[in-house]
C-alpha positions as CSV (number, residue, x, y, z in Angstrom):
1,X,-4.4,15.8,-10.9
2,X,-4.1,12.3,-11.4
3,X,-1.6,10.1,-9.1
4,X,0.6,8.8,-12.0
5,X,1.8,12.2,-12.9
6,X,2.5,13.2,-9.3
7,X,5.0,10.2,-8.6
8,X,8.3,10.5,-9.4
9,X,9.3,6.7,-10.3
10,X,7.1,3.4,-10.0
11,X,9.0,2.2,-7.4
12,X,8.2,3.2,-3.8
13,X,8.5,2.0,-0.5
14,X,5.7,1.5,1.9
15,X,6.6,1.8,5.4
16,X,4.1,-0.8,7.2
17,X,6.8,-3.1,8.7
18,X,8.4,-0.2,10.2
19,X,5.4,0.2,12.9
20,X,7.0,-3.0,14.4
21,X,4.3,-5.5,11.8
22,X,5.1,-8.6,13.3
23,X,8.2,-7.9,14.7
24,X,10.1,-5.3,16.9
25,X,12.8,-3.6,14.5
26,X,15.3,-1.8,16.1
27,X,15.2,2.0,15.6
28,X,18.5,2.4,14.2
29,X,17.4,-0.8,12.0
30,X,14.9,1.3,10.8
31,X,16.6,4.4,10.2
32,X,19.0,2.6,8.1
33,X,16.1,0.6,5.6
34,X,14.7,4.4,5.1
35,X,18.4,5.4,4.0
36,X,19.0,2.5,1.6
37,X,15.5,3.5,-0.3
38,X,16.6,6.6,-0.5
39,X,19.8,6.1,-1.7
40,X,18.6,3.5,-4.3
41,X,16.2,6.6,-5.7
42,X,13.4,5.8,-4.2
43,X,11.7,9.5,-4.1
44,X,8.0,8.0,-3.3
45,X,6.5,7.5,0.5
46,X,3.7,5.7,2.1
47,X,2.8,5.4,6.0
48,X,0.1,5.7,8.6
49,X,-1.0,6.4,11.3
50,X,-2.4,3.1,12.0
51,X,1.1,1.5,11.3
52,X,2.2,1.1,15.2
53,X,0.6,3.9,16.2
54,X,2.1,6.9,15.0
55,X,5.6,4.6,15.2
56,X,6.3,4.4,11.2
57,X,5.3,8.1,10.4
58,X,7.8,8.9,13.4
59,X,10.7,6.9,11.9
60,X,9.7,8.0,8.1
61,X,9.6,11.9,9.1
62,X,12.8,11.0,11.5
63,X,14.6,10.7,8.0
64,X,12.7,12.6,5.6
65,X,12.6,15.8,7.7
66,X,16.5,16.1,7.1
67,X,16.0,15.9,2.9
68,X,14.8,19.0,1.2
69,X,10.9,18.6,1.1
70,X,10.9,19.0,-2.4
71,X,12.6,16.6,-3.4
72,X,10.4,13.4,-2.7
73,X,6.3,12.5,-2.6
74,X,4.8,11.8,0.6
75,X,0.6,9.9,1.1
76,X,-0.1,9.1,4.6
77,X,-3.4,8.0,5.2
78,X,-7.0,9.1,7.3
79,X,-9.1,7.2,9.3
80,X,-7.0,6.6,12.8
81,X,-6.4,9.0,15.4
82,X,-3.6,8.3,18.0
83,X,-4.8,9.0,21.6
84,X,-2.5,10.2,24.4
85,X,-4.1,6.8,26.4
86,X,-2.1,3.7,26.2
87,X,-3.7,0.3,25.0
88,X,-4.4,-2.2,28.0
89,X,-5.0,-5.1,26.2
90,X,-4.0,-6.0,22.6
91,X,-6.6,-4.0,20.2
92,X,-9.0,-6.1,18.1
93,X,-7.9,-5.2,14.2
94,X,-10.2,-7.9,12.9
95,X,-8.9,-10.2,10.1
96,X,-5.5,-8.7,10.7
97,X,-5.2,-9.8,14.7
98,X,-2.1,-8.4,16.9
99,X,-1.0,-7.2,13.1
100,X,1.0,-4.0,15.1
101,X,1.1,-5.4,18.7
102,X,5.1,-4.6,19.1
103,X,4.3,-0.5,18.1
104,X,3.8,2.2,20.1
105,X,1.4,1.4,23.3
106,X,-1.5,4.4,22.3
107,X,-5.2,4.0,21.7
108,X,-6.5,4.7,18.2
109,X,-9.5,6.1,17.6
110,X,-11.6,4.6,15.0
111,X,-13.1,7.2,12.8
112,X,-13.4,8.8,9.5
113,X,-15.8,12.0,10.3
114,X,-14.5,15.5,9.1
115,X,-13.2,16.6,12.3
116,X,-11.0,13.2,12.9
117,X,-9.8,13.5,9.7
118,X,-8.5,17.1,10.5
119,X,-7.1,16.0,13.5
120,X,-5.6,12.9,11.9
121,X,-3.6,14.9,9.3
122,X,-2.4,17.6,11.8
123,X,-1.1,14.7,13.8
124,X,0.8,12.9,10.7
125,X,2.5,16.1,10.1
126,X,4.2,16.9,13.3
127,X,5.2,13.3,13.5
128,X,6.8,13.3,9.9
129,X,8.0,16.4,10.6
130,X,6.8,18.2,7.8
131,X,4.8,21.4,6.5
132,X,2.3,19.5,4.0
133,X,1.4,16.2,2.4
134,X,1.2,15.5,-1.6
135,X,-1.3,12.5,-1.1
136,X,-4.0,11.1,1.5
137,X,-5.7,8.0,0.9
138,X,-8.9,7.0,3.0
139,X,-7.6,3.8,5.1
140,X,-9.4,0.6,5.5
141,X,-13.1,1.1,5.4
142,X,-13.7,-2.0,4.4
143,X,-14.6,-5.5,4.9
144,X,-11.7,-7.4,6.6
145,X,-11.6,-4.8,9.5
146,X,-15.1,-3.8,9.8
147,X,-17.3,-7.2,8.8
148,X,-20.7,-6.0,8.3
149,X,-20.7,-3.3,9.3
150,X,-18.0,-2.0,6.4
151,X,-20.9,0.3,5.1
152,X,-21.8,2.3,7.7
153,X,-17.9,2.9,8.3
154,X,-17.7,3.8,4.2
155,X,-21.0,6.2,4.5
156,X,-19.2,8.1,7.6
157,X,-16.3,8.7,5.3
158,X,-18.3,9.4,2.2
159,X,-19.8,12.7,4.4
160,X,-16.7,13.2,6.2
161,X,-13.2,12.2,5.0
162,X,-14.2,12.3,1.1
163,X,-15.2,15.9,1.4
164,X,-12.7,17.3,3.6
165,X,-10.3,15.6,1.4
166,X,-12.0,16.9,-1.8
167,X,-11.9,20.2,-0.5
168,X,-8.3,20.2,0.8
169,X,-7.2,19.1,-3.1
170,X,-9.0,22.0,-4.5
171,X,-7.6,24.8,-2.3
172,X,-4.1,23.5,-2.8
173,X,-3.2,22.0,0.5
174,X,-3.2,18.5,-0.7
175,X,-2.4,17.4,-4.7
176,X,-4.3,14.5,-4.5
177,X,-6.9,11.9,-2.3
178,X,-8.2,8.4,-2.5
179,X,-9.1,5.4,-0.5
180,X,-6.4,2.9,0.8
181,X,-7.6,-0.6,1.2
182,X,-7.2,-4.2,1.0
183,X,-10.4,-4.8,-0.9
184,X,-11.8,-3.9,-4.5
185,X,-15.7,-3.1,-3.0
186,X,-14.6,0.3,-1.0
187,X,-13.3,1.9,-4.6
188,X,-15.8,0.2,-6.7
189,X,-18.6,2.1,-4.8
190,X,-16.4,5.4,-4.6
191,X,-15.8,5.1,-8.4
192,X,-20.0,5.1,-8.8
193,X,-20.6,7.9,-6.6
194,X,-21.9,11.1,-8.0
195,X,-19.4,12.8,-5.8
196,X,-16.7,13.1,-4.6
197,X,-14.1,11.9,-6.9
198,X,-10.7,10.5,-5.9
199,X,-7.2,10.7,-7.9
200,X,-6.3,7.2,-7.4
201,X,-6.3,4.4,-4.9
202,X,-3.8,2.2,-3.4
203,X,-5.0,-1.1,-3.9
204,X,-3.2,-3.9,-1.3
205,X,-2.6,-7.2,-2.1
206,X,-5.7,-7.4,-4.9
207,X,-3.5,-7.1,-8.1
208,X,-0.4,-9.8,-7.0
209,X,0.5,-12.9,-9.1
210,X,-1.4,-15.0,-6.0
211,X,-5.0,-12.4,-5.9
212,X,-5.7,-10.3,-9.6
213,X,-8.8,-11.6,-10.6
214,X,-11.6,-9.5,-9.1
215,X,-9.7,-6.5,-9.5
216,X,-9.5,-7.2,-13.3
217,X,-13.0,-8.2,-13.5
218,X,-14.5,-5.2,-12.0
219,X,-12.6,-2.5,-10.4
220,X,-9.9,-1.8,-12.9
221,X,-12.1,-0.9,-15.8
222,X,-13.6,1.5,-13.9
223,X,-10.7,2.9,-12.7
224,X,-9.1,3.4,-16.8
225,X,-12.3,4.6,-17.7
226,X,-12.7,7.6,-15.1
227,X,-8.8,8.2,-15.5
228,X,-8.1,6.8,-11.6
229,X,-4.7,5.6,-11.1
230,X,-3.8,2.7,-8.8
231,X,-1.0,2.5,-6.5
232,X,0.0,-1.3,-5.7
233,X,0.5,-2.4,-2.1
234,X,1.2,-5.5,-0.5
235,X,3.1,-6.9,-4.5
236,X,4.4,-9.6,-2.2
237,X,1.0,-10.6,-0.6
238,X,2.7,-10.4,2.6
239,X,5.5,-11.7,2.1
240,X,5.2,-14.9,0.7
241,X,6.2,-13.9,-2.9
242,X,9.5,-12.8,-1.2
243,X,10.2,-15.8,1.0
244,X,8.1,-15.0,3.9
245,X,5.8,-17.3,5.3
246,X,2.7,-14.6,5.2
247,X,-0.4,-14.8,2.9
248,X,-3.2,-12.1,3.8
249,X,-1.2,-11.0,7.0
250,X,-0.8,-14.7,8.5
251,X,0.4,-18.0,7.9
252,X,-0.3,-19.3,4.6
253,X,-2.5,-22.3,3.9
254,X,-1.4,-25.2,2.0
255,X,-3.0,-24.2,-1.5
256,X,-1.4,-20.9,-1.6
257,X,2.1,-23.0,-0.9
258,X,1.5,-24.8,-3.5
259,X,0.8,-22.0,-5.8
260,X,3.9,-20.5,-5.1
261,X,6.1,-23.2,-5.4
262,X,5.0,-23.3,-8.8
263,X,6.0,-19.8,-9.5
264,X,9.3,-20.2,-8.1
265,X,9.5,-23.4,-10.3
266,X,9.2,-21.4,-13.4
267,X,11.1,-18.8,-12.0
268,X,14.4,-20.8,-11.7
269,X,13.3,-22.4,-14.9
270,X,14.0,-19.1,-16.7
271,X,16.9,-18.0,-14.4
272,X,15.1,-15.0,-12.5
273,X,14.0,-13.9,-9.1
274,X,10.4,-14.6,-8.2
275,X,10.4,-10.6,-6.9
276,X,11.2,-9.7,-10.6
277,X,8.0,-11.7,-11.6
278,X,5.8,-10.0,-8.8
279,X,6.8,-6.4,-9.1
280,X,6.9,-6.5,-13.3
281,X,3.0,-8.4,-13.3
282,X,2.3,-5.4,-10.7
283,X,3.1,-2.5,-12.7
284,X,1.9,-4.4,-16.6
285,X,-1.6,-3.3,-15.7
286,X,-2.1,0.3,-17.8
287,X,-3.8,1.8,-14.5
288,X,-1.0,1.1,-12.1
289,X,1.5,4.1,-11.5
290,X,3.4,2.7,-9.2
291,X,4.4,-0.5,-6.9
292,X,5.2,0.0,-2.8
293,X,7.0,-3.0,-1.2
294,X,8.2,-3.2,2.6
295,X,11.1,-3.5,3.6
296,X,12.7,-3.7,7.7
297,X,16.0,-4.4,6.5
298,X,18.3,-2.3,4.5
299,X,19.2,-5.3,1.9
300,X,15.8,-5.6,1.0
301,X,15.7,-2.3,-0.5
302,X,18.5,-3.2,-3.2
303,X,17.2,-6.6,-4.0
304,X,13.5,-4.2,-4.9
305,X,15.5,-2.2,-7.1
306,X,17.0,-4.9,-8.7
307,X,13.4,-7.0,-9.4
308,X,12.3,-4.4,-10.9
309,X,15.1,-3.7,-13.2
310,X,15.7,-7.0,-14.2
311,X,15.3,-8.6,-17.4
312,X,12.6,-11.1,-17.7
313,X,12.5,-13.3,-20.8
314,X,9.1,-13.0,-23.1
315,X,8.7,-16.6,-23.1
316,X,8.4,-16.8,-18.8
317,X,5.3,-14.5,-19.4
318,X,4.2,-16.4,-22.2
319,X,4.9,-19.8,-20.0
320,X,3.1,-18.4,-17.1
321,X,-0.1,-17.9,-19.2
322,X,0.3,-21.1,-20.6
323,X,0.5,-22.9,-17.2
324,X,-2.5,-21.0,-15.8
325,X,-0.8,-19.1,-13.3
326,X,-1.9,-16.0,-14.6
327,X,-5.7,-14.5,-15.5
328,X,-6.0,-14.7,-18.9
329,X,-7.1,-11.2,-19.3
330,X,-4.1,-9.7,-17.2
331,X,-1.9,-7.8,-18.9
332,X,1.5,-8.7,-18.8
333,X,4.9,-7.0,-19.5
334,X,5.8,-7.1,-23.3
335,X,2.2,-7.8,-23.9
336,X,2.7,-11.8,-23.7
């Protein structure tokens, strides 16, 4: 079953920022941004284990447990166990650094074999505080955690997650699996296996206004050809399409600044919200099904709905072809 035809609207909200990313959120501050999404219609939800520790999935099932399980789509994700032992030191994450050092204290273990990725979805459920999962995506076997050694970590999951998820999907207990990453490579070597085959793939921060290209180049045609929808993460690229200082999970470097500042420059020039550029661009492309922002703060959720409803002029699209700001061969809303 594909992953378009399982969501029920293209906006969803990805629940990241409430494992404490960057900052310690209060719980009731949390509660409250899960409540807004879900009053705004928001009926689509991603987490993690990896996301503090087991902290988001606890605050996401804190609210979701008390709506009628029906009634919404739910993808956590494979690949992290949490551990009873608490961290002594901050934990080494790679590119992303102390990324969740304000979540919850435990361990994670590191693996994608069969039996971790059991033990990893048994976990998710009783901290969300449900009876099943719709989607689970693979997480992060790729090169900005794992360097070099991003293939051996890819072949574990290839013999373990892949088919555990595969089989899961075909006796019913799951709807639909794929990987979740922050790089094209993972899914462009899934997409030429043999077996197994994934639904989809949530793709973070490759297909933004400020990172497209590769994904156009080479992973997205083979995604439309073999029918494998892509959910967008990260549409903001960290933040800094929505006034954040954060490119690629920490401060930006002058270039990208001065990319952006061109966007918001044609932005105000056409009298709309540089959110409204980044989630339409987002969702133009024919394999995306649907776009998952963060939010920690209730407000944030209203000013997502609003981007995405807004009406953007042809001629900005047309402009922000014209300027360059745009690959040439991305599609773009109203075909422009």
């Amino acid at each position: 079953m594909g992953i378009k035809s399982l969501l029920p609207g293209r906006l969803g909200f990805g629940t990241a920022p409430l494992g404490n990313m960057f900052r310690a959120i209060p719980d009731d501050e949390a509660r409250a941004t899960v409540e807004a999404a879900w009053d705004h219609g928001v009926r689509y939800f991603d987490t993690a284990p990896f996301y503090g520790s087991g902290l988001a999935e606890e605050r996401l099932g804190e609210v979701l447990s008390a709506k009628p399980r029906d009634s919404y789509v739910l993808s956590t994700k494979v690949g992290r166990v949490v551990l009873d032992e608490h961290e002594s030191a901050t934990p080494d994450f790679g590119e992303k650094g102390g990324l969740f050092e304000h979540g919850n204290p435990n361990k994670l273990l590191h693996e994608w074999t069969a039996d971790a990725t059991e033990r990893s979805i048994a976990q998710s459920l009783e901290r969300l505080g449900t009876d099943r999962l719709d989607i689970v995506w693979v997480h992060d076997i790729a090169q900005d955690f794992h360097g070099d050694q991003w293939i051996q970590k890819f072949e574990e999951a290839r013999t373990g997650a892949f088919r555990v998820l595969s089989r899961l999907r075909d006796e019913g207990v799951i709807k639909a699996w794929g990987l979740g990453v922050n790089k094209t490579e993972p899914v462009e070597l899934t997409l030429a296996l043999d077996e197994p085959r994934p639904d989809g793939f949530l793709l973070a921060g490759r297909y933004t206004l400020l990172d497209h290209e590769h994904a156009l180049t080479r992973l997205l045609p083979m995604a439309q050809e073999q029918g494998v929808d892509m959910v967008v993460g990260g549409p903001y690229s960290s933040g800094i399409l929505a006034g954040g200082t954060h490119f690629e999970y920490q401060e930006s470097p002058p270039a990208v600044i001065e990319r952006v500042g061109r966007l918001k420059a044609l932005t105000e020039k056409h009298g709309i919200g540089i959110k409204s550029a980044a989630l339409q661009f987002s969702l133009a492309h024919p394999a995306a099904a649907a776009v998952i922002p963060g939010a920690t703060r209730p407000g944030r959720i209203a000013e997502d709905a609003a981007a995405l409803a807004e009406q953007t002029p042809a001629a900005f699209w047309s402009d922000l072809r014209a300027e360059g700001l745009v690959s040439p061969a991305a599609p773009l809303p109203g075909n422009a």
